[in-house]
C-alpha positions, 0 to 999 in steps of 0.5 A, spaced: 485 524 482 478 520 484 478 517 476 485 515 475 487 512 482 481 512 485 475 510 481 471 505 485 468 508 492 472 503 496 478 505 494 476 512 497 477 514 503 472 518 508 469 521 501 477 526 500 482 522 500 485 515 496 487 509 500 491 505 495 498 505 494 503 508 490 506 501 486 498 498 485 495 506 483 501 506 478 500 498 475 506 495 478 509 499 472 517 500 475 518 507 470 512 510 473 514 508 479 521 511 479 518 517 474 513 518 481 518 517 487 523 522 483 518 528 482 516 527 488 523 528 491 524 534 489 518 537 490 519 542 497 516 539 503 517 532 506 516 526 502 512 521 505 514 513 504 510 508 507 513 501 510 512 497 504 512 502 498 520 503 497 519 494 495 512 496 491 508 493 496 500 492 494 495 493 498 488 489 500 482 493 498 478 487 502 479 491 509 476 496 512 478 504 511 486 504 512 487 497 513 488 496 507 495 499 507 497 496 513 497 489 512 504 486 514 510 485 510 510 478 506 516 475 508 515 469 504 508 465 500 507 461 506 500 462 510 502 468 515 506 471 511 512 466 514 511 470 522 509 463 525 508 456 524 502 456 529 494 456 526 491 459 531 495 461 536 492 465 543 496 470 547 496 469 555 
């Protein structure tokens, strides 16, 4: 599994797991895809698909640990992803 998905160490996580996402471990290829999510509906126990994953969103391997799948959903191109308009905005 490491060799396939997870060949570099920074797409490990804690030396036993692979902090990637489905869409980018697969190339963005929509036939894997469609051929992964269907197997693995299938199979007994509870599927799990993180937010993101059902649009095939990727991951940013430049962050930290499971951050890297945490990333907020791109609402648009813009810088923020189009949540704000503000630069450098401080909470009171």
């Amino acid at each position: 599994m490491f060799k396939t998905f997870g060949p570099d160490k920074n797409m490990q996580l804690y030396d036993r797991g692979i902090r990637r996402r489905l869409a980018p471990m697969l190339g963005g290829d929509e036939r894997r895809l469609k051929l992964a999510y269907s197997l693995m509906f299938t199979l007994p126990g509870t599927p799990v698909v993180r937010y993101g994953d059902e649009l095939g969103m990727g991951d940013d391997l430049r962050l930290r640990e499971r951050a890297c799948a945490r990333t907020a959903m791109q609402w648009s191109d813009e810088p923020h992803g189009g949540f704000t308009k503000t630069q450098n905005r401080t909470l009171p």
